[in-house]
N, C-alpha and C positions, 0 to 999 in steps of 0.2 A: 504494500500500500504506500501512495506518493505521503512522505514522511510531514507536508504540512495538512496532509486530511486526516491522522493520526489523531489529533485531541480531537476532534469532531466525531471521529467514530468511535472513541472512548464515550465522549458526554453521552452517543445517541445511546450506546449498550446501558451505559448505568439509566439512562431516563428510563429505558423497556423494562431495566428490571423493576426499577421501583415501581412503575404504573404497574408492574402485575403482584404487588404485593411483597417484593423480595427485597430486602435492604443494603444497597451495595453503596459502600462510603467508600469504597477505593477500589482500584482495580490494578492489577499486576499484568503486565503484554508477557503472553508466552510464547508467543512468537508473531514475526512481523515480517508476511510474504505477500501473496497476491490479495491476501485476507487479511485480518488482525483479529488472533487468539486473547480471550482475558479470563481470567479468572478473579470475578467480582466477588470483594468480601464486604462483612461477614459471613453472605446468603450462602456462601464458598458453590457459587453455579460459573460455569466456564461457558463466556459469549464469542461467537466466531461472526465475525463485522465482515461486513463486503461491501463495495459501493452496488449500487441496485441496477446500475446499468449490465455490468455483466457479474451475475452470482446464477449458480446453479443451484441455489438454497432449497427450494421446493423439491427437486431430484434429490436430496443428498438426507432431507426429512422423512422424504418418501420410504426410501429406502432404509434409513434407519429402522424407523417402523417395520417395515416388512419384515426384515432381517430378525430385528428383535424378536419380533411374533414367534421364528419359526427356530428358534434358540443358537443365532449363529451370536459368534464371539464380536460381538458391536459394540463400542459405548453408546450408551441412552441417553433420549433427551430428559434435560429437568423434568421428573415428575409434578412438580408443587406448580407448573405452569401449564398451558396447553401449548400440544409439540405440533405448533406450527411455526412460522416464517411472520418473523415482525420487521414491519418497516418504519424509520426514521430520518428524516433530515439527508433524504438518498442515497439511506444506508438500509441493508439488510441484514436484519439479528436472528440468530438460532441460538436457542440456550440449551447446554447440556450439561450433563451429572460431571462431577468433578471427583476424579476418583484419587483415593490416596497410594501414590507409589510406592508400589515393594521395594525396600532397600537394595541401592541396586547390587544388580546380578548378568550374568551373563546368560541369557535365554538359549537351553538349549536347541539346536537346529533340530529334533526330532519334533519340538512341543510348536515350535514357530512353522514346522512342515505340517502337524496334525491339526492346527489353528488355522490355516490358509485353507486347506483340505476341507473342514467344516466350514470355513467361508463360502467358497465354492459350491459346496453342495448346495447351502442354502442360496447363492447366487441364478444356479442352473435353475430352478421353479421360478424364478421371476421373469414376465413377459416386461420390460421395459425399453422404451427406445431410447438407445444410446448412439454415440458415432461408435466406430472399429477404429482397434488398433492404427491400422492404415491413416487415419484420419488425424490423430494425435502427430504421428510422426510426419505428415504434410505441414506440416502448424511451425517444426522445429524447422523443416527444409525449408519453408519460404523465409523464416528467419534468417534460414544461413544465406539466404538470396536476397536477402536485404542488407547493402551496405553501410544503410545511413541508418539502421539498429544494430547490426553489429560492426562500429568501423575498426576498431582494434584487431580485427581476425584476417592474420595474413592471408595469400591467396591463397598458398598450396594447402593450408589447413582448411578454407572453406570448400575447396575442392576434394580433399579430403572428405569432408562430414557431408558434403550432398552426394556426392557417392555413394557414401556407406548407408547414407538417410535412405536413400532412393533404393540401392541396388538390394539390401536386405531385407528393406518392408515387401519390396516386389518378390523377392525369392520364398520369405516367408506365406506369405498371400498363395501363392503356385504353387503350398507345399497339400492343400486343401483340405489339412486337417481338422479336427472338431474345436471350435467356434462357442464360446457361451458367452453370460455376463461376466467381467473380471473389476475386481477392484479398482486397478489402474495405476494403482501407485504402491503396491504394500510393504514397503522398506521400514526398515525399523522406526525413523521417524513417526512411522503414522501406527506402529501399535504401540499401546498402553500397558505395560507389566503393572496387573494388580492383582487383589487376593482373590480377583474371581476368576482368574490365568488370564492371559491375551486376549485384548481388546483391539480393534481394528475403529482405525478414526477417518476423516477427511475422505468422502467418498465424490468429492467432484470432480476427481478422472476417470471415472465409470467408464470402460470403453467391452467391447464384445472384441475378441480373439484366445487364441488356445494359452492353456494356465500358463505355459511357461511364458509368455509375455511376465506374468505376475511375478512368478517366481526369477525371472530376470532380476528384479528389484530386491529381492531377499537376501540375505549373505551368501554366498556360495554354497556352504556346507547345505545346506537347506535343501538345495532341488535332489541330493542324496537319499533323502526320506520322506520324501512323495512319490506316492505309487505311479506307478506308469507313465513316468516323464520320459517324454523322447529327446534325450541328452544331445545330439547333434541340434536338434530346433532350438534346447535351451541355450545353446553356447550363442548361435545366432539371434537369441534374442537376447544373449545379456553383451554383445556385441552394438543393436540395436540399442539397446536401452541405455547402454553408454554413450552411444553418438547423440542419441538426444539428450539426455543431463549435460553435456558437456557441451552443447550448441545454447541453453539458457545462460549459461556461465559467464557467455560473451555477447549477451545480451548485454545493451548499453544502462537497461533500467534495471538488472539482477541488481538484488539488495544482501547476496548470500554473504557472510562473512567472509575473506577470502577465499571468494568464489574465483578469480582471474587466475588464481596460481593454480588451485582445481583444477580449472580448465587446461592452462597448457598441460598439468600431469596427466590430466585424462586421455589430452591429444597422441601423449605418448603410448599409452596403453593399446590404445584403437591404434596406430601402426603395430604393436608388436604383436596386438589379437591377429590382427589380418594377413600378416608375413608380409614378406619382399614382393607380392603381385599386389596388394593393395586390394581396394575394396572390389576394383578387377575382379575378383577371384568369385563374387557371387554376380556377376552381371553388372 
């Protein structure tokens, strides 16, 4: 979020809460990306701000709900409020439950593979329209084809990442394997270690294509203890997954903490995934 609408979607969260009965005399940013996370106290309920022109808030409600119904590892919204999508001052507020963190621990890759696993299942019963895979990674390539968003990005490195953006989403796509709804993001960031085990958060990259997209985003150890992962597509998709986290990086508006150095490590990475033919080697 642009860092002078930051105290205005602070004010708008705490006004929502109070009008619904909840008493927030300060709030704490727990994180500040395309959104703004807070966790408003005393009521201790955690608000996710968006400006209202583009939020996928209603999608992301919807779904929570569903998920919850049908016992997949979600965090929930604040019960003490009704779990819909409040708007303010061109902001849009969702309040959820604020859970208290397990000390931390290293999650093993079995519980984080049978947690995604349970995701998923309860993902495949939902009819919802989302974009595909393909669609997200069109988003990162016209990025890299924009100069005047990313001017810092030498040539051979933007030739580089439209390649790999292009040449593996297309390879992937022609592989025509089984397709459902996916998370879209599920990297550690977005789960919750609490005493009710793993919780999965931030559902506005909802995209439809096969788990291992998902599991791209997971620690490595991880796609080891999910069943029936076809290991050759994961490698290709956490090749994939890499060219696009490392194409936001050098985005001109990325607000990641040293996100720039990220990026060129990343840039390393994706040549030494791809060997000496480059991204060539899928088309």
């Amino acid at each position: 979020m642009q860092a002078s609408d930051v105290p205005r979607a602070v004010a708008a969260a705490v006004s929502t809460a109070s009008s619904l009965g909840l008493t927030a005399d300060d709030a704490i940013v727990l994180q500040d990306s395309n959104k703004l996370t807070l966790r408003l106290l005393p009521c201790d309920v955690v608000a996710r701000v968006a400006p209202a022109a583009q939020h996928v808030a209603q999608l992301e409600v919807e779904l929570a709900l569903r998920l919850a119904e049908s016992g997949c590892p979600v965090a929930a919204l604040d019960a003490r409020v009704e779990p819909r999508v409040h708007e303010r001052d061109g902001f849009v507020i969702t309040l959820w439950t604020s859970y208290e963190p397990v000390p931390t621990r290293q999650v093993p890759p079995a519980e984080y593979a049978h947690a995604l696993e349970r995701l998923h299942a309860g993902m495949r019963a939902l009819d919802v329209p989302t974009p595909r895979f393909a669609d997200r990674v069109e988003q990162a390539r016209r990025l890299v084809a924009d100069r005047e968003r990313t001017p810092a990005l030498a040539d051979a490195d933007r030739e580089l990442l439209g390649d790999t953006l292009r040449g593996l989403s297309r390879a992937i796509g022609e592989r025509g394997g089984a397709e459902q709804l996916l998370h879209g993001e599920p990297h550690p960031g977005n789960v919750l270690s609490t005493k009710h085990g793993l919780l999965f958060i931030d559902f506005e990259t909802c995209c439809r294509g096969p788990v291992e997209f998902d599991l791209a985003h997971a620690p490595e150890e991880v796609g080891a203890h999910y069943p029936g992962v076809d290991q050759d597509l994961l490698r290709e998709c956490r090749i994939l997954v890499l060219a696009m986290i490392t194409t936001w990086r050098w985005d001109r508006d990325d607000r990641l903490p040293d996100g720039r150095r990220l990026g060129a490590e990343w840039l390393g990475r994706i040549r030494a995934e791809l060997g000496p033919n480059g991204p060539g080697l899928h088309g």
